[in-house]
NUKOL-871966 format. One record per residue (C-alpha): x negated, y negated, z negated; residue in three letters. Coordinates in nm, 3 decimals, always signed. Layout:
BEGIN
        c1        c2        c3   rest
         X         Y         Z    ala
...
This chain:
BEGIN
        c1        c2        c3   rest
    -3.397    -3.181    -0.250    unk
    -3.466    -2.844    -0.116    unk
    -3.370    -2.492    -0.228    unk
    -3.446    -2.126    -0.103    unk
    -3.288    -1.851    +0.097    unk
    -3.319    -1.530    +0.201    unk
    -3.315    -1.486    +0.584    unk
    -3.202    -1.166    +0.735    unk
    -3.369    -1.162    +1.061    unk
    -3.283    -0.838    +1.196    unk
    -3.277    -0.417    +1.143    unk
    -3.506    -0.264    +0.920    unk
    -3.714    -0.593    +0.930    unk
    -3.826    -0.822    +0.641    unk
    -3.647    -1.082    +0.503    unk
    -3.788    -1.414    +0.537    unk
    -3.789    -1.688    +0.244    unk
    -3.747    -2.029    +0.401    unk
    -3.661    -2.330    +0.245    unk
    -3.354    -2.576    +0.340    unk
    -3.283    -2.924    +0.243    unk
    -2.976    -2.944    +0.039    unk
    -2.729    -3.169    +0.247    unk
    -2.415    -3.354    +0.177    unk
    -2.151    -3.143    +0.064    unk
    -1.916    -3.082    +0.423    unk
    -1.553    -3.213    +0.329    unk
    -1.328    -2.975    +0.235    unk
    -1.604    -2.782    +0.073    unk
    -1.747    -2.700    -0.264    unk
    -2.132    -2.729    -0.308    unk
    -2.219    -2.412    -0.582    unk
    -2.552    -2.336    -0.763    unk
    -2.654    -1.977    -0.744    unk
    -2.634    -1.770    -1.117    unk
    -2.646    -1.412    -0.937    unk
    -2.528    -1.290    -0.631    unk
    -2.481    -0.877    -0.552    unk
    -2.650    -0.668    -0.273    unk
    -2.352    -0.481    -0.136    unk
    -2.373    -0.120    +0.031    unk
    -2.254    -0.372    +0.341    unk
    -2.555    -0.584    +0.272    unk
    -2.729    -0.260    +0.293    unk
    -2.555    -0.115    +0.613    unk
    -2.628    -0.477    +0.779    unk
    -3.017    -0.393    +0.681    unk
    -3.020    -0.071    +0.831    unk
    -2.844    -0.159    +1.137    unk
    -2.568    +0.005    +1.125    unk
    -2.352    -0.318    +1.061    unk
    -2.384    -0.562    +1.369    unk
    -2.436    -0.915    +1.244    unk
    -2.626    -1.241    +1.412    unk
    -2.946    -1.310    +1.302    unk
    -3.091    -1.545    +1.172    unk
    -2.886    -1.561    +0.931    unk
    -2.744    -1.574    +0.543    unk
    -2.596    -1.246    +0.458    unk
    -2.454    -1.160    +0.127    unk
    -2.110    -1.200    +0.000    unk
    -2.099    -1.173    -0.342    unk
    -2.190    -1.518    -0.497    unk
    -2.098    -1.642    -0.787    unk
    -2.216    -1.968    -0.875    unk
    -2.159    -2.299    -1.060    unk
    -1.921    -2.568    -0.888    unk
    -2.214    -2.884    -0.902    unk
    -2.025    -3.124    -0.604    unk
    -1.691    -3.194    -0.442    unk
    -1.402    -3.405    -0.380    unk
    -1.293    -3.427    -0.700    unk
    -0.911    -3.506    -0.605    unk
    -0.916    -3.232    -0.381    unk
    -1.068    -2.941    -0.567    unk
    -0.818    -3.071    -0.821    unk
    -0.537    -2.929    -0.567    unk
    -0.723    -2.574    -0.658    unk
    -0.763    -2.629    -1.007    unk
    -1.123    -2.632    -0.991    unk
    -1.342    -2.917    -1.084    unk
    -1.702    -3.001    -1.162    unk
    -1.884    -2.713    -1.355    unk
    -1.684    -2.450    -1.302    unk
    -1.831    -2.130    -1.242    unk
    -1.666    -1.980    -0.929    unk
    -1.674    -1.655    -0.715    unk
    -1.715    -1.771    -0.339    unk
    -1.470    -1.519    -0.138    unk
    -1.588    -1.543    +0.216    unk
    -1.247    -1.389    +0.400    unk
    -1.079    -1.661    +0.588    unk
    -0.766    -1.468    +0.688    unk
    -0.548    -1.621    +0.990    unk
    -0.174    -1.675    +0.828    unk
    +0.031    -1.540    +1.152    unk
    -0.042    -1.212    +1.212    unk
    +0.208    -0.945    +1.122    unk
    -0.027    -0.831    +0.824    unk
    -0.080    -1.189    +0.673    unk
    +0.278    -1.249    +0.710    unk
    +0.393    -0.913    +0.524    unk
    +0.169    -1.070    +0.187    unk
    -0.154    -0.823    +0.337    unk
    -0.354    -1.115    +0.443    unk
    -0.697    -0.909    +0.330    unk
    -0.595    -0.672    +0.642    unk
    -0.529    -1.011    +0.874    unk
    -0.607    -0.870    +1.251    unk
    -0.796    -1.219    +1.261    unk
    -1.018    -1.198    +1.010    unk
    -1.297    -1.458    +0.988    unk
    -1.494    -1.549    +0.721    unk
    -1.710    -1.889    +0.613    unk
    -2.064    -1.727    +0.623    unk
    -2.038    -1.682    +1.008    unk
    -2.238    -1.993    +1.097    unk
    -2.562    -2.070    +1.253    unk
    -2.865    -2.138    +0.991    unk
    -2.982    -2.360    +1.276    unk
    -2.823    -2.680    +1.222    unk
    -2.690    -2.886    +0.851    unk
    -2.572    -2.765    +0.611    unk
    -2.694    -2.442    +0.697    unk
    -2.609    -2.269    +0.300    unk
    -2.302    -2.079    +0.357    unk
    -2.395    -1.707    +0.297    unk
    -2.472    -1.575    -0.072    unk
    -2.848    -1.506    -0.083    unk
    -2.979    -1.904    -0.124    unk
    -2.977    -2.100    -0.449    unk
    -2.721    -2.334    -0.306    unk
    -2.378    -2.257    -0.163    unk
    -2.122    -2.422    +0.060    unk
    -1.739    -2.267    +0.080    unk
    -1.429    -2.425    +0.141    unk
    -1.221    -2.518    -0.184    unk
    -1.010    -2.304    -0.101    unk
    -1.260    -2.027    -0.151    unk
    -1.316    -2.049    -0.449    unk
    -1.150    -1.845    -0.783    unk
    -1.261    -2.031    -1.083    unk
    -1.400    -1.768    -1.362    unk
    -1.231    -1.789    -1.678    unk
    -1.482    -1.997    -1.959    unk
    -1.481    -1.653    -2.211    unk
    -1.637    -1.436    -1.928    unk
    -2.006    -1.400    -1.873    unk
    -2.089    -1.466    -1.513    unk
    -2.351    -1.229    -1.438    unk
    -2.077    -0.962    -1.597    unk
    -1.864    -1.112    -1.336    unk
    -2.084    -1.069    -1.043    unk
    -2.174    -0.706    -1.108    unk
    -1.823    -0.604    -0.981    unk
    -1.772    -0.925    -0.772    unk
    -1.687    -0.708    -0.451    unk
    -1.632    -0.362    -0.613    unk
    -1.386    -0.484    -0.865    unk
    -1.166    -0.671    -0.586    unk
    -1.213    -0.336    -0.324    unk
    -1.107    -0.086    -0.549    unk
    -0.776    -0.281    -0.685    unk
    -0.702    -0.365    -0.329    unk
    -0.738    -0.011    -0.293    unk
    -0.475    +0.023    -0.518    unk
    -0.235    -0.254    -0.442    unk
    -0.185    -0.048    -0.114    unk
    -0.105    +0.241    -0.267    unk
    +0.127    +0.049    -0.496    unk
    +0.238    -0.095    -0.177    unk
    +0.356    +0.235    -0.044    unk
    +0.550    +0.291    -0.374    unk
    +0.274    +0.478    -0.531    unk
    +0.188    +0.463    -0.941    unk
    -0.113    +0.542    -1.117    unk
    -0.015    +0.611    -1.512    unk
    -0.075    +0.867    -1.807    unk
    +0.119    +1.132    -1.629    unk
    -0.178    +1.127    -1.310    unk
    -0.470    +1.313    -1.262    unk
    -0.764    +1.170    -1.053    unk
    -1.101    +1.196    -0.875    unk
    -1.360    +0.927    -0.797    unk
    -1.598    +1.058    -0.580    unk
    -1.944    +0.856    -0.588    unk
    -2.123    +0.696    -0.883    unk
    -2.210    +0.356    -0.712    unk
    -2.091    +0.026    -0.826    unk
    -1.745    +0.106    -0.639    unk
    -1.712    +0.432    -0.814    unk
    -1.833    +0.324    -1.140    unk
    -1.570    +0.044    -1.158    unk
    -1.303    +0.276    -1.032    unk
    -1.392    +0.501    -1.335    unk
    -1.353    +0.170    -1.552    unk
    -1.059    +0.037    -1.414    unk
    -0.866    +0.416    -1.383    unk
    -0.926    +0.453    -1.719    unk
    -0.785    +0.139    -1.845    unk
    -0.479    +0.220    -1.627    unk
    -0.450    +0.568    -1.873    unk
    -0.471    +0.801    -1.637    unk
    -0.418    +1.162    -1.820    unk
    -0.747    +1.305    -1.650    unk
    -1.020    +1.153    -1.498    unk
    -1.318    +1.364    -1.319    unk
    -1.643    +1.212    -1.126    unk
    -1.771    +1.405    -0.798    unk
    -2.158    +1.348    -0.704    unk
    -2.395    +1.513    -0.479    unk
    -2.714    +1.475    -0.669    unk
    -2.761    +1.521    -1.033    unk
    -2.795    +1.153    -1.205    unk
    -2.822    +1.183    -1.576    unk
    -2.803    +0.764    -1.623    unk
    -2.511    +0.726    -1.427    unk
    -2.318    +1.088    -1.559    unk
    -2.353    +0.948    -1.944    unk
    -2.298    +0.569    -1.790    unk
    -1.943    +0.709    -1.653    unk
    -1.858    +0.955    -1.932    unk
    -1.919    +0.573    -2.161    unk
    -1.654    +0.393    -1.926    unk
    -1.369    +0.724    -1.929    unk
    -1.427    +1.015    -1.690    unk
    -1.373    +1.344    -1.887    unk
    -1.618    +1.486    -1.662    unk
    -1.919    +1.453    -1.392    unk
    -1.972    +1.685    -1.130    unk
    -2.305    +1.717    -0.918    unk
    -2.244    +1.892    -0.610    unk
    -2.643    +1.987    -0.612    unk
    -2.578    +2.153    -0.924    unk
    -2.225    +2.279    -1.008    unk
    -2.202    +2.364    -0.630    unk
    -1.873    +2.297    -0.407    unk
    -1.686    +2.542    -0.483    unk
    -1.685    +2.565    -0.814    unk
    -1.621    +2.194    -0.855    unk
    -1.309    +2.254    -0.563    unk
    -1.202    +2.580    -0.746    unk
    -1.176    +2.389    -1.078    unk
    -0.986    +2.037    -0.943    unk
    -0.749    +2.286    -0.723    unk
    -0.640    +2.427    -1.055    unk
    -0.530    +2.115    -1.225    unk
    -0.158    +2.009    -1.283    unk
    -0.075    +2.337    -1.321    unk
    -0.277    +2.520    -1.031    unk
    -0.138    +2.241    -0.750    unk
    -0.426    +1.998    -0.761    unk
    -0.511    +1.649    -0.870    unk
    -0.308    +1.336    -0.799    unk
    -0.532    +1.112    -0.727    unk
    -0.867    +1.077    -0.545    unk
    -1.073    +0.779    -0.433    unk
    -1.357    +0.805    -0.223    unk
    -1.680    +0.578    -0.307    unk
    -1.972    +0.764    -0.166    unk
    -1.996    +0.681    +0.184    unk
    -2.132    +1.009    +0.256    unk
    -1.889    +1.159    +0.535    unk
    -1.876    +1.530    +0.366    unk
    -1.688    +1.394    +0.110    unk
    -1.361    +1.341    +0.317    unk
    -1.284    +1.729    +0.358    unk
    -1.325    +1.762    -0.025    unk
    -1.120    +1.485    -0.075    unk
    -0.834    +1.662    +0.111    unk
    -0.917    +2.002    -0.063    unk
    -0.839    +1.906    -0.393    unk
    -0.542    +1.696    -0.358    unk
    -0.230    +1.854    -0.421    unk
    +0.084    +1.803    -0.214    unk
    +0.179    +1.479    -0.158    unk
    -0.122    +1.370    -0.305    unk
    -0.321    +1.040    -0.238    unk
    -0.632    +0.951    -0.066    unk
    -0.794    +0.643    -0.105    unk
    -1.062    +0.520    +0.126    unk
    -1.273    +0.220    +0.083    unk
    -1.596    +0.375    +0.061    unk
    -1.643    +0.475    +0.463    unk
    -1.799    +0.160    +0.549    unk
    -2.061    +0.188    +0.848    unk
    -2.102    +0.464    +1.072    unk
    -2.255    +0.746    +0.901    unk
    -2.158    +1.022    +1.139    unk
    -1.917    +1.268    +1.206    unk
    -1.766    +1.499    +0.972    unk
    -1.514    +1.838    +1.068    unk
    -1.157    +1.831    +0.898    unk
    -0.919    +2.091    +0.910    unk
    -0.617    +1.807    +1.034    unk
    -0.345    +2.087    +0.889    unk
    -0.390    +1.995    +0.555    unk
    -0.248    +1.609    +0.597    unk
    +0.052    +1.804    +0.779    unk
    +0.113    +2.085    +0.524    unk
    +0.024    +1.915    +0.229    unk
    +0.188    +1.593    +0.322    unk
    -0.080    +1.355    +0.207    unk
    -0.121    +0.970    +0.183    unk
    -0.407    +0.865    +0.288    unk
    -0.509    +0.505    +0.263    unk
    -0.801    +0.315    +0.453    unk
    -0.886    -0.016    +0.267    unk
    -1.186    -0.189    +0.415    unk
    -1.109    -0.597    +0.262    unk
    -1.004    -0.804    -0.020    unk
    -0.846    -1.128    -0.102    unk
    -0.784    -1.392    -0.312    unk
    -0.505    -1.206    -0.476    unk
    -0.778    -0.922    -0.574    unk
    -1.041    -1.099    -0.692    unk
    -0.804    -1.334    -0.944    unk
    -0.630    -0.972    -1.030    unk
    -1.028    -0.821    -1.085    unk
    -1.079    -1.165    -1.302    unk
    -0.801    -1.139    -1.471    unk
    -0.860    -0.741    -1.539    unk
    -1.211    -0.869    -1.737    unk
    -1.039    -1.129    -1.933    unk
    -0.809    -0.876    -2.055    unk
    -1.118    -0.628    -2.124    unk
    -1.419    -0.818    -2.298    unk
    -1.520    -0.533    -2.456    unk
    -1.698    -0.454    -2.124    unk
    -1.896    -0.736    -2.048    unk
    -2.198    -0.614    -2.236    unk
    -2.169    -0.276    -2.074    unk
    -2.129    -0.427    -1.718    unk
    -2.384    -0.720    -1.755    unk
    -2.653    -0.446    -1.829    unk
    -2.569    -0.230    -1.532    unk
    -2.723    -0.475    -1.276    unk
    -3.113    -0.531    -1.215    unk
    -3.214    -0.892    -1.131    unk
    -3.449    -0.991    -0.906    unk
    -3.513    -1.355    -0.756    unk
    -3.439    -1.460    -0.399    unk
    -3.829    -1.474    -0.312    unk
    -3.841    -1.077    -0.471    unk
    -3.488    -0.977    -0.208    unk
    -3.761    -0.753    +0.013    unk
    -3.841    -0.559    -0.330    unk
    -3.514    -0.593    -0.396    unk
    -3.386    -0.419    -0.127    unk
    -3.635    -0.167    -0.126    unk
    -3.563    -0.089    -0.474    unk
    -3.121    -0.061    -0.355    unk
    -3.200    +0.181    -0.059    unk
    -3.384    +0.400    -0.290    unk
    -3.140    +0.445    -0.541    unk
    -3.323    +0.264    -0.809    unk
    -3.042    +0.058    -0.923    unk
    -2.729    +0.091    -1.031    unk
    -2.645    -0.278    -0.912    unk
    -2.901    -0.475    -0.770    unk
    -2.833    -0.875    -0.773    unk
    -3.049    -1.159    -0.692    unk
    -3.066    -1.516    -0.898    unk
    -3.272    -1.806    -0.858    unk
């Protein structure tokens, strides 16, 4: 038995499809059967070189699959078994560092994770963008039966990054209720499931900062709670900063959480928070360039600023267990991705860098 995968084999080059023989399952291991797996901005970044990884190799880290072999006794231990459809989380996290020890083990100063191996020997299938899938047991998060799996793997890394996010922040003391006011700046799949999952929370006001005019993805994140969508390209910066500045009563917003990617949107960020407001940061992910602050503001207005680059296993049963409790978006989420198959990923990918997509996912 064989199956395909798509080989990253460098910057800016093609991806190769090759075919693999499906080998024994490695103990300790589950063997999975691709339903859809995401193209991540970090899946993009890796394309464009501006994320160093080996190649050849597997990339892609946002599989969800169904559970077809194991040890039975043993994946009993993580109350999986046979069938299950499963999200493989591919952060191995050390267990001794001062992080992992504190209950931050998605920050471990050790992090490994079970898609760094070679492609040139058995069993090869450990990275996301192949029809098969090995990862350890322990990996895996069983999906509850009521959800609908390709609903699931829309948000399979968003949903997990943003609530991380915001388990630091709650970390730090920090709530987000009907009494806050907040910003998500970017419309991507990050953004768009911050929007979802901010609303749900009940935040009092909740306002969308883009640089380009979108009319799909404005209406998309009006649908999911944001009270309003600003374009940068067309409201202009500082309109959209002299209107934010003048919430809660002419002190700012509470809350902002930066998506984008693009580096202008950090001073903005700090504009438009009020004293003691908070930052949130997972959206900075590759090297995109410098960008000028003015450093005074974090001193004079005091403000909390979090970085957040990982999840964990903690975050992605929280993100599972957020869907469960809100079925009433699984038909809006399932349509949000586009779905090509593994042999189309070079289309695919094309179609991602150009903005075509909202979420772009690949399935056998």
């Amino acid at each position: 038995m064989k199956t395909k995968a798509a080989v990253f084999t460098g910057a800016e080059k093609p991806f190769e499809i090759r075919e693999f023989e499906i080998t024994k399952t490695p103990s300790g291991y589950g063997q999975s059967e691709l339903i859809a797996s995401g193209v991540c901005g970090t899946d993009i970044h890796i394309h464009r070189g501006k994320l160093q990884v080996f190649s050849p190799a597997i990339i892609g880290h946002e599989f969800v699959g169904r559970l077809i072999d194991c040890d039975e006794a043993e994946a009993e231990k993580y109350g999986l078994k046979k069938g299950d459809t499963v999200i493989a989380d591919i952060a191995v996290p050390c267990g001794e560092c001062p992080l992992c020890k504190s209950g931050d083990d998605a920050n471990c100063v050790n992090l490994k994770t079970t898609n760094e191996v070679s492609i040139e020997e058995a069993p090869y299938l450990f990275g996301g963008y192949a029809g098969i899938n090995y990862t350890p047991l322990a990996n895996l998060i069983k999906v509850p039966d009521e959800l609908d799996p390709r609903a699931v793997a829309v948000f399979a890394c968003p949903g997990p990054t943003v609530i991380h996010s915001l388990c630091l922040a709650g970390r730090a003391g920090i709530k987000v209720d009907g009494d806050t006011v907040a910003v998500v700046q970017g419309l991507g799949p990050v953004g768009l499931f911050a929007v979802t999952y901010l609303k749900k929370l009940g935040v009092k006001k909740l306002y969308v900062i883009t640089r380009r005019e979108n009319e799909k993805r404005e209406e998309l994140s009006k649908k999911l709670g944001a009270d309003r969508v600003f374009s940068i390209e067309k409201d202009g910066i500082t309109e959209i900063k002299s209107f934010l500045q003048a919430q809660n009563g002419g002190i700012g917003v509470d809350l902002c959480i930066e998506t984008s990617g693009a580096p202008s949107a950090i001073p903005v960020g700090m504009d438009i928070l009020r004293n003691r407001g908070v930052y949130l940061i997972p959206g900075q992910y590759s090297d995109s360039g410098a960008v000028e602050i003015h450093p005074e503001l974090i001193t004079f207005k005091a403000l909390q600023i979090f970085g957040s680059s990982q999840y964990s296993i903690p975050d992605v049963k929280a993100y599972l267990e957020f869907l469960k409790n809100n079925t009433d978006l699984q038909d809006t989420i399932v349509k949000l991705g586009t779905y090509y198959h593994i042999s189309e990923v070079n289309e695919a990918f094309s179609d991602a860098k150009a903005g075509k997509n909202i979420k772009t996912m690949l399935i056998i």
